[in-house]
N, CA, C and O atoms as CSV, one atom per row, in Angstrom:
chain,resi,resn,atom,element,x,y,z
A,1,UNK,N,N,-42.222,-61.445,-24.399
A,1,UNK,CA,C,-41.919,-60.940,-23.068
A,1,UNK,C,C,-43.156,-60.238,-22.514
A,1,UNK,O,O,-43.832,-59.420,-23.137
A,2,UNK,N,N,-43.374,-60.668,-21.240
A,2,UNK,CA,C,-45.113,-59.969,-20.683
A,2,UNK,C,C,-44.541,-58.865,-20.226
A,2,UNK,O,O,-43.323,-58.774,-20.075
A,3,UNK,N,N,-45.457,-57.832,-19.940
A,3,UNK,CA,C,-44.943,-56.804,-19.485
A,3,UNK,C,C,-44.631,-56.327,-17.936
A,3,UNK,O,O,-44.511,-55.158,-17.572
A,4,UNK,N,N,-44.516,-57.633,-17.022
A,4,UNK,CA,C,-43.834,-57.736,-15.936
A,4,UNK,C,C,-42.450,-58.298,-16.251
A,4,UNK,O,O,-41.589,-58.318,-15.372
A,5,UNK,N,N,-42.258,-58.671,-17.252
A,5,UNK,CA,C,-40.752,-58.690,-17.499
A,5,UNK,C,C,-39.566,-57.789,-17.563
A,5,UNK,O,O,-38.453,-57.857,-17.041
A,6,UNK,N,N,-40.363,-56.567,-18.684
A,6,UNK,CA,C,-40.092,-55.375,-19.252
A,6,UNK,C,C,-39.484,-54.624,-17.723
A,6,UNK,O,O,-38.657,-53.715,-17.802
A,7,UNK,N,N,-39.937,-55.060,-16.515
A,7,UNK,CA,C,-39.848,-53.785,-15.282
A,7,UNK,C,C,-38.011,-54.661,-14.181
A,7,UNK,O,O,-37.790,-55.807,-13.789
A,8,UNK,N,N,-37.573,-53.983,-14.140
A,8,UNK,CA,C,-36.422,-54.955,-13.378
A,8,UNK,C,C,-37.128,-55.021,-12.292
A,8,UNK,O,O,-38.055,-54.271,-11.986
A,9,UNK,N,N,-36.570,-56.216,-11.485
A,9,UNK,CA,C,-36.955,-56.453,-9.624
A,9,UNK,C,C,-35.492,-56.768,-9.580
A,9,UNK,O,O,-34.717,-57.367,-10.325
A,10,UNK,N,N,-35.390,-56.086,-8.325
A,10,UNK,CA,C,-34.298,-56.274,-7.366
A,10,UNK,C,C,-34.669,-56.764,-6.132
A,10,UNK,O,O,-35.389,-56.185,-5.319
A,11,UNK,N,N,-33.967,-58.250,-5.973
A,11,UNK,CA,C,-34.660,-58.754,-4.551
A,11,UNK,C,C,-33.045,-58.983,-3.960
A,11,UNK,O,O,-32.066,-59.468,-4.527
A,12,UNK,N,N,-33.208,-58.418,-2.571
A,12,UNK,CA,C,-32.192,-59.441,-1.903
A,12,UNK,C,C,-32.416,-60.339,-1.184
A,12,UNK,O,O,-33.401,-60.476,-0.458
A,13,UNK,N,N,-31.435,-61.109,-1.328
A,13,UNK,CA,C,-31.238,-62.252,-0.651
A,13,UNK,C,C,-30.447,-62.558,0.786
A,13,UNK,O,O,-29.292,-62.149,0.901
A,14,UNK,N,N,-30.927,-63.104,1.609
A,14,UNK,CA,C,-31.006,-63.346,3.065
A,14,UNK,C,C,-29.019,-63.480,3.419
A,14,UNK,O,O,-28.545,-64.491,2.900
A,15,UNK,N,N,-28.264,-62.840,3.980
A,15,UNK,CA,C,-27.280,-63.126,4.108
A,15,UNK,C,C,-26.310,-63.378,2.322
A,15,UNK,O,O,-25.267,-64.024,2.219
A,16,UNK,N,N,-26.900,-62.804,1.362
A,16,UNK,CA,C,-26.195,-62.755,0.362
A,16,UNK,C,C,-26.452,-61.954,-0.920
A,16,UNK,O,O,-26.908,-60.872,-0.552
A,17,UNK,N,N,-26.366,-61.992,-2.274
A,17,UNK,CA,C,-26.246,-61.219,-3.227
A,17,UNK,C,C,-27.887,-60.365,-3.108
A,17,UNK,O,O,-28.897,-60.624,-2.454
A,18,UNK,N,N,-27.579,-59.389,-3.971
A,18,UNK,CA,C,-28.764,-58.478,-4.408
A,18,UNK,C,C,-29.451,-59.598,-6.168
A,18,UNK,O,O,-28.834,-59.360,-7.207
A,19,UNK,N,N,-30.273,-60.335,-6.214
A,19,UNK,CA,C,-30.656,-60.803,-7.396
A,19,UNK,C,C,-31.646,-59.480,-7.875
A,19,UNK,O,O,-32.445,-58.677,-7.394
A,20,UNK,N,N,-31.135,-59.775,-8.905
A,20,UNK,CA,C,-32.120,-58.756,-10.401
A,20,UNK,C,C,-32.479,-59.689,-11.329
A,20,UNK,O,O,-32.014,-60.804,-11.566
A,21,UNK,N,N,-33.205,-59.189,-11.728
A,21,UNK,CA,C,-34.376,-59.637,-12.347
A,21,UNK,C,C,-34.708,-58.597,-13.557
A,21,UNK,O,O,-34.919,-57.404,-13.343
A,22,UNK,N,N,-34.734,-59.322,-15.145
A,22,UNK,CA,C,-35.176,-58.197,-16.080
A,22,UNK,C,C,-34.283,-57.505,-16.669
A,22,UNK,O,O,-33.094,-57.751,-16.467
A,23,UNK,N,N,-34.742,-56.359,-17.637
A,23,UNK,CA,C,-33.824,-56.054,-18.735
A,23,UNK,C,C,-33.004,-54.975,-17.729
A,23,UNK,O,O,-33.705,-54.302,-16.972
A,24,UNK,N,N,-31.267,-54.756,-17.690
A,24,UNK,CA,C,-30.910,-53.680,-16.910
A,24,UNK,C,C,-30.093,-52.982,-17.837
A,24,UNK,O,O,-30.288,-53.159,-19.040
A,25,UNK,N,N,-29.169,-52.183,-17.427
A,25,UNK,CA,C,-27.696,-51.808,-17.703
A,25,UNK,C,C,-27.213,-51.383,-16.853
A,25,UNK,O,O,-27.474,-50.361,-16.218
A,26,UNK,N,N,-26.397,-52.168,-16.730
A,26,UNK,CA,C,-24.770,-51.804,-15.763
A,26,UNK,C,C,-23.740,-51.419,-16.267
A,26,UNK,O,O,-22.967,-51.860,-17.118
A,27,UNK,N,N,-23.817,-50.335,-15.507
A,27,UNK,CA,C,-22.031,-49.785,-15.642
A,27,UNK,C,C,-20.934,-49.080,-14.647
A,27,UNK,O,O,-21.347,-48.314,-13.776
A,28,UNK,N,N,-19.628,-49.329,-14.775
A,28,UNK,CA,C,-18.860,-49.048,-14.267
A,28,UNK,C,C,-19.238,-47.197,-13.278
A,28,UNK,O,O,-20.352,-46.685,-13.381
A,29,UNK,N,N,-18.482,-46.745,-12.722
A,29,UNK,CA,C,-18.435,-45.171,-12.205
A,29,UNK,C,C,-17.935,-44.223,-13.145
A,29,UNK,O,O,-18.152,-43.011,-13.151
A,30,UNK,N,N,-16.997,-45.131,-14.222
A,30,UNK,CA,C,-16.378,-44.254,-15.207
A,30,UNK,C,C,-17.849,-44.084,-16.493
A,30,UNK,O,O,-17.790,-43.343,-17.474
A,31,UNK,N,N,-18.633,-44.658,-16.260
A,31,UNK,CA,C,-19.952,-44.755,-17.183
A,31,UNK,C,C,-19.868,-46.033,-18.279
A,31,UNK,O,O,-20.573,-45.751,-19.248
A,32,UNK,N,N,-19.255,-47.292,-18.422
A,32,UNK,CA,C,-18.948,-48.218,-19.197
A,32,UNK,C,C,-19.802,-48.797,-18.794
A,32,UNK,O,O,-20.457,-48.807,-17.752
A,33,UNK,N,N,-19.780,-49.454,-19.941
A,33,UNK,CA,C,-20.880,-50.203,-19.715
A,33,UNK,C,C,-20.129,-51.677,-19.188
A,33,UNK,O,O,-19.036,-51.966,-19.675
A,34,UNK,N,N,-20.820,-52.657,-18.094
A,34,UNK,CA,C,-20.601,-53.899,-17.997
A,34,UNK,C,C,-21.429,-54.696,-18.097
A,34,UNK,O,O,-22.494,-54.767,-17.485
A,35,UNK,N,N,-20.873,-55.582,-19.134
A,35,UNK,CA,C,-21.383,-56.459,-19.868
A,35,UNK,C,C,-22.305,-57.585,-19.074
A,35,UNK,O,O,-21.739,-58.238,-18.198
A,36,UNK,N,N,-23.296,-57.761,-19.268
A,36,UNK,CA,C,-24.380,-58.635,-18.054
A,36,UNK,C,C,-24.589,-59.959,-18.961
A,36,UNK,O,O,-23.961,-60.969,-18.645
A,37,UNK,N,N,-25.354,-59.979,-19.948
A,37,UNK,CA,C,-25.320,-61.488,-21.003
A,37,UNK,C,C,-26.016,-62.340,-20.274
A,37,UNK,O,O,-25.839,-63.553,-20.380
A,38,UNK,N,N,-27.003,-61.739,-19.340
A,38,UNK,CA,C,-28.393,-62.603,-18.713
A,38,UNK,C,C,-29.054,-61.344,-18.465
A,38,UNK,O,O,-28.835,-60.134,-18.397
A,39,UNK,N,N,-30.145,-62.376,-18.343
A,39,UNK,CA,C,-31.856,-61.394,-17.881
A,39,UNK,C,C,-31.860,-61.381,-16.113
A,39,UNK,O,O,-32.474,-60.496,-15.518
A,40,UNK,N,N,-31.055,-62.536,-15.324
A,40,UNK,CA,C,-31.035,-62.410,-13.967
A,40,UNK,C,C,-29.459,-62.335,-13.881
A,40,UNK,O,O,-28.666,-62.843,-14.673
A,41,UNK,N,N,-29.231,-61.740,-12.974
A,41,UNK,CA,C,-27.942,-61.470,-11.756
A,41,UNK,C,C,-28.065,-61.196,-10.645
A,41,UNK,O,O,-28.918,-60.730,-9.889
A,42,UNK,N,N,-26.682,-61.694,-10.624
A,42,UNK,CA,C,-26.251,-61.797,-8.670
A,42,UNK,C,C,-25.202,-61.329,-8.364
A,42,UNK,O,O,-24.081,-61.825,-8.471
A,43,UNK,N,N,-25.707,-59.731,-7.717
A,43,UNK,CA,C,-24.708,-58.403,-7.713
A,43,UNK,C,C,-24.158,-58.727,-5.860
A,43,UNK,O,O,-24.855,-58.771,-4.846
A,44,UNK,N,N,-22.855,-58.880,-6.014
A,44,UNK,CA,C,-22.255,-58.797,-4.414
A,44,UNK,C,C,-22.850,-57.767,-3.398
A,44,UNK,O,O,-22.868,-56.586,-3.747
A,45,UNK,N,N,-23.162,-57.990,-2.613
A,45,UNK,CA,C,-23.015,-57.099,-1.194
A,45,UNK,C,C,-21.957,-57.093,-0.298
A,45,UNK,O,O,-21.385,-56.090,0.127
A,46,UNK,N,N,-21.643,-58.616,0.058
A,46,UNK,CA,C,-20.822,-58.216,0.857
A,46,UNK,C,C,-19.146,-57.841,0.959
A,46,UNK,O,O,-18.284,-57.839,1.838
A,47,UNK,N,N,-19.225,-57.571,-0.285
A,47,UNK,CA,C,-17.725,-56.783,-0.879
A,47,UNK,C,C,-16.632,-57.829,-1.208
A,47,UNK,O,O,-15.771,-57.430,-1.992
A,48,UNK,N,N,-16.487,-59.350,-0.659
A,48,UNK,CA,C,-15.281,-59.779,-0.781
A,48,UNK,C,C,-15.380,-60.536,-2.315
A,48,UNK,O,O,-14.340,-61.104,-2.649
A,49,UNK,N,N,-16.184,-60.583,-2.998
A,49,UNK,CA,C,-16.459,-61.370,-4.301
A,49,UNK,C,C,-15.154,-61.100,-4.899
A,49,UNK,O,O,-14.594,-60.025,-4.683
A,50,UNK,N,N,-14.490,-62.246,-5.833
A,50,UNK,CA,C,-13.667,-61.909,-6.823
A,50,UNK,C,C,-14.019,-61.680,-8.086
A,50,UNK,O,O,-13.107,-61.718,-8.912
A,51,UNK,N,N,-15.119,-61.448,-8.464
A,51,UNK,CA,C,-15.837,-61.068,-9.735
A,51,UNK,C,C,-16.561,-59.957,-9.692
A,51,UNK,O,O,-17.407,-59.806,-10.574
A,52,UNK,N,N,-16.414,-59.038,-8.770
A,52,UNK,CA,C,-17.256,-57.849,-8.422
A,52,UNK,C,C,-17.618,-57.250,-9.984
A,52,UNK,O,O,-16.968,-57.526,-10.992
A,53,UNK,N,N,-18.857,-56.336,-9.928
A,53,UNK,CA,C,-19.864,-56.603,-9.114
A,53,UNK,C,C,-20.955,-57.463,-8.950
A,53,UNK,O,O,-22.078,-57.268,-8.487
A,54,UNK,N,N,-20.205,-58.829,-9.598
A,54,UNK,CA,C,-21.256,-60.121,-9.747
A,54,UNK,C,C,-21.039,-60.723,-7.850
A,54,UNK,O,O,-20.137,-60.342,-7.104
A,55,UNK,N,N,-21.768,-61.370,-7.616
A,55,UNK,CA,C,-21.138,-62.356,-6.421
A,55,UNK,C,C,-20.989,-63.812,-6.803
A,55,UNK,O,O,-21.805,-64.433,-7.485
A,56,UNK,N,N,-19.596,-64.413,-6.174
A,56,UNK,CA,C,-19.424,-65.233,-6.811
A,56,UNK,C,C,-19.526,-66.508,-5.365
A,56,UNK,O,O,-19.066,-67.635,-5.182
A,57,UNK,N,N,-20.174,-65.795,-4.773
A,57,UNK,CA,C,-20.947,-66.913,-3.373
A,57,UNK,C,C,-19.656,-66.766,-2.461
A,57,UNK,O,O,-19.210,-67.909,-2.352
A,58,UNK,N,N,-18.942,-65.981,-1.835
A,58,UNK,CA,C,-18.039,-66.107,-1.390
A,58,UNK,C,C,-18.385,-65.481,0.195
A,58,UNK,O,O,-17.727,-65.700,1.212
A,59,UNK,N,N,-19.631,-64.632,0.068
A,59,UNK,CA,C,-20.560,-64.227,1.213
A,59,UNK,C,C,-20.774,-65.619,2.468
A,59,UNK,O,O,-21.047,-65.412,3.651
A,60,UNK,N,N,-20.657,-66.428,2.106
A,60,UNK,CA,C,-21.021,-67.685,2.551
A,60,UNK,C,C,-20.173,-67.849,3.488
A,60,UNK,O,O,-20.443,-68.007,4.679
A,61,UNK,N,N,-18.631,-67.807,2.774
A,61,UNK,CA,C,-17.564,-68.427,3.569
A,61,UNK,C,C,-16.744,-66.705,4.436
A,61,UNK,O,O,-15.753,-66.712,5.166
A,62,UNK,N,N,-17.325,-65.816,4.143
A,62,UNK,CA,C,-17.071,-64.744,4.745
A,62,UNK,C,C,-17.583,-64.349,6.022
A,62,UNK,O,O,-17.232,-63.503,6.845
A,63,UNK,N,N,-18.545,-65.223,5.964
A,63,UNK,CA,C,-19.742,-65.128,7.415
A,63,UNK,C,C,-20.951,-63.674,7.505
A,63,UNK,O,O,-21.701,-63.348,8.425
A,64,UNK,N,N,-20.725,-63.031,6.112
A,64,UNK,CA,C,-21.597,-62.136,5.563
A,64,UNK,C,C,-23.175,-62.220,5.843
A,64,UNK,O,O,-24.051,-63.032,5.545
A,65,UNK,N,N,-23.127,-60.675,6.748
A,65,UNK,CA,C,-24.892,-61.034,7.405
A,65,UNK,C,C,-25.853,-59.780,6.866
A,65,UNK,O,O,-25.613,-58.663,7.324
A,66,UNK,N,N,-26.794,-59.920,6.029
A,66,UNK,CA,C,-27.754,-59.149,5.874
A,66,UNK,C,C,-29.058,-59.746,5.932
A,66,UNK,O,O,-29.339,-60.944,5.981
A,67,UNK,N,N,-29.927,-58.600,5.919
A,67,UNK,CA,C,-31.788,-59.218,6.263
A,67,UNK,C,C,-32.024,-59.160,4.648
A,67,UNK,O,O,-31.290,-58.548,3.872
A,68,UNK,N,N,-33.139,-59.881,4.299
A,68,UNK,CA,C,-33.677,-59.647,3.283
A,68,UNK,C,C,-35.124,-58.945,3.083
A,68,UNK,O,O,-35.757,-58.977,2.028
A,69,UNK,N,N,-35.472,-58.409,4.085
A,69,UNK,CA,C,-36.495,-57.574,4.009
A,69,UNK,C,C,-36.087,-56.326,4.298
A,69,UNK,O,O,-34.969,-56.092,4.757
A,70,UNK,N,N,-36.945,-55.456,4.057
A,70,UNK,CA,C,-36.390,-53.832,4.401
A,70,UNK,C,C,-36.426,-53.109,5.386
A,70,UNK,O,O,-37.596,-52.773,5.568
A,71,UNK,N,N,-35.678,-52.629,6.224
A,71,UNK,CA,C,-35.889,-52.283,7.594
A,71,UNK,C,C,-36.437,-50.736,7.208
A,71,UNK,O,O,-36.163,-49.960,6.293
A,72,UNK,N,N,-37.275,-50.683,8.272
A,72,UNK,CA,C,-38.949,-49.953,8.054
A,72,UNK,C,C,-38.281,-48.714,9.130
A,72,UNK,O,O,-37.927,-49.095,10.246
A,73,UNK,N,N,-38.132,-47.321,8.786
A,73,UNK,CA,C,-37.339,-46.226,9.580
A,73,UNK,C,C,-38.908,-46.057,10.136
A,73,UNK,O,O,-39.857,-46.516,9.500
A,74,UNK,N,N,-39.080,-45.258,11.546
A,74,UNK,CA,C,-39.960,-44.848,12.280
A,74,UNK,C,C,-39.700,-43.228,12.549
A,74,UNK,O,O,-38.752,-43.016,13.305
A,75,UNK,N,N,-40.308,-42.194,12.110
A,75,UNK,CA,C,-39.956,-41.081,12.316
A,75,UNK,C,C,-40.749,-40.525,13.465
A,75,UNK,O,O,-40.547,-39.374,13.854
């Protein structure tokens, strides 16, 4: 494993999931752990997934709209 592996990336994706990238841990609010069993995932945004908090592409047929770049605040 190079050591750009070792670092997670979180990219989102244009009108759909948050992809990660790299070693993580996820867990529940109660502090559990949920079980991931890959090096990439595809965490829902737009809430209607039936596998939360994976997305299970359902953003699609929801008409679910986000940017995938970061909107830049101006103070």
């Amino acid at each position: 494993m190079s050591a750009d592996q070792d670092v997670p990336t979180i990219t989102p994706y244009r009108d759909g999931p948050l992809l990660v990238r790299g070693p993580v841990r996820l867990q529940d609010t109660q502090g559990r752990e949920i079980e991931v069993g890959r090096e990439t995932i595809a965490l829902c945004r737009c809430g209607k997934s039936r596998i939360k908090p994976f997305c299970d592409g359902t953003h699609k047929l929801s008409g679910f709209r986000a940017a995938s770049e970061a909107d830049v605040r101006r103070d």
